[in-house]
N, C-alpha and C positions, 0 to 999 in steps of 0.2 A: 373634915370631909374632903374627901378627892373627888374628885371629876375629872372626865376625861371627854376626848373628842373624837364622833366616827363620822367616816369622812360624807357622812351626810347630814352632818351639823345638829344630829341628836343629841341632847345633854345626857349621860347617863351617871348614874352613884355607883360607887365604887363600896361604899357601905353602907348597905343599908339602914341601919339603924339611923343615921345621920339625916339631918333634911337637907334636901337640896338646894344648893345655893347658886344663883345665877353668876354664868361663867364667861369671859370673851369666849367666843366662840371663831377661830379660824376660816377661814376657808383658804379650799384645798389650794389655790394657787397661790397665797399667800404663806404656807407652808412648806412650798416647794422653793421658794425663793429663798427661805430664811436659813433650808435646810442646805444651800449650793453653798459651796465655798465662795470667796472672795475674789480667788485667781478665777474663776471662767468666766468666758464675755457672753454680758447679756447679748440677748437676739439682736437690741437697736447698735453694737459695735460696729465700726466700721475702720477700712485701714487707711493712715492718711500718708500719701507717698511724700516722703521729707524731698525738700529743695537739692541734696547733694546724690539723690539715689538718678540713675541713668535710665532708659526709656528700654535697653536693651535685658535679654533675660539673664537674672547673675547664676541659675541653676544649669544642667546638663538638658533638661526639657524645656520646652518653649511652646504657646501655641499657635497655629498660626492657621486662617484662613484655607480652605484647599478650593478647588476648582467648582464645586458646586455651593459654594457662600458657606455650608458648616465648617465647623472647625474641627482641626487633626493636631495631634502632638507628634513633634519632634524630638526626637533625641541626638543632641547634637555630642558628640563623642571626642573628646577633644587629644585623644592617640589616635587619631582616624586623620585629624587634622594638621596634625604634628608629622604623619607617615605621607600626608599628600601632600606636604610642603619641602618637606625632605627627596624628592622622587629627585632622582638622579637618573640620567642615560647612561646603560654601560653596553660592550660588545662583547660577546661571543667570538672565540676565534679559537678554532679546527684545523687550523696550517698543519701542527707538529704533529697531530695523529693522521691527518691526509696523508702528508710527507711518508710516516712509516708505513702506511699500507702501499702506496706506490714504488717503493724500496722493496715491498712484498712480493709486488705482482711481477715487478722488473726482476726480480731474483728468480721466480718460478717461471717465468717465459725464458731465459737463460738457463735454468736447469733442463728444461723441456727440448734446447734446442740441443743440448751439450746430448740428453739420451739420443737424441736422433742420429747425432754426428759421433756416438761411439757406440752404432748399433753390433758391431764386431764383438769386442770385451764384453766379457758377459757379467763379470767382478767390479769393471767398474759401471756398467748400466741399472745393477744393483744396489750400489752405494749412491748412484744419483736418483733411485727411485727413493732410498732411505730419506735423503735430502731433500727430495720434492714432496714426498708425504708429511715432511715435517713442515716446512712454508706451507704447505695447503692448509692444513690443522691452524697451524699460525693465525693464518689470513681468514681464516674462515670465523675465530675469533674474533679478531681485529676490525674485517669488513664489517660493522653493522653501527647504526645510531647512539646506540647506547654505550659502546667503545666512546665514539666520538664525545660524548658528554663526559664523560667521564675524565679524559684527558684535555678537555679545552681548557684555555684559559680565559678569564672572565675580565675586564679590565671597563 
């Protein structure tokens, strides 16, 4: 005869023909314990910190206390810390584009004077407006921030 167990500790026959024969009987939490493997920790596990382990956190998060007594996790990022230890001063420097815009403006203030002073020719106040529309164009390029960025050097 078989018998079996439901999980309210009623005996039942599995064939009837058969009499029923008194059977341990389970209960449920003793069933659930027998049915867990070996690797999971019971509920009373606890973790015991070894003598060589440090007080510090060995992971990327940590928790730590914040201003009002709960606690908050941090994420301590350690290329965040590698890049704020590494921080170097460097300069910016704009001389050699300064430099050609004022070569610029000194050329067109010189062209400007030369149209004055050859207001007679008419062939050549022509070729110096050619000249002067070309430095205007230039500088007008040239004059602004984004020029300067572009040609500085970083050091």
């Amino acid at each position: 005869m078989e018998t079996g167990v439901i999980q309210n500790s009623t005996v039942f026959q599995k064939n009837p023909s058969e009499p029923a024969m008194a059977s341990p009987v389970r209960s449920l939490e003793d069933r659930d314990n027998t049915d867990k493997p070996a690797s999971l920790p019971s509920p009373h596990d606890e973790y015991i910190k070894s003598e060589n382990s440090s007080d510090t956190a060995s992971g990327l998060y940590k928790v730590v206390p914040d201003e009002d007594g709960s606690y908050k996790i941090l994420y301590d990022d350690p290329k965040a810390e590698a890049s704020k230890s590494s921080e170097e001063e460097c300069t910016v420097n704009t001389d050699k584009a300064d430099r050609e815009i004022e070569k610029l403006k000194e050329k067109k203030e010189q062209l400007e004077q030369q149209i004055n002073s050859a207001s007679g020719d008419e062939g050549k106040v022509r070729e110096l407006e050619k000249k002067l529309a070309a430095v205007e164009k230039e500088l007008a390029q040239k004059d602004n921030d984004a020029y300067r960025r572009q040609n500085a050097v970083i050091s």
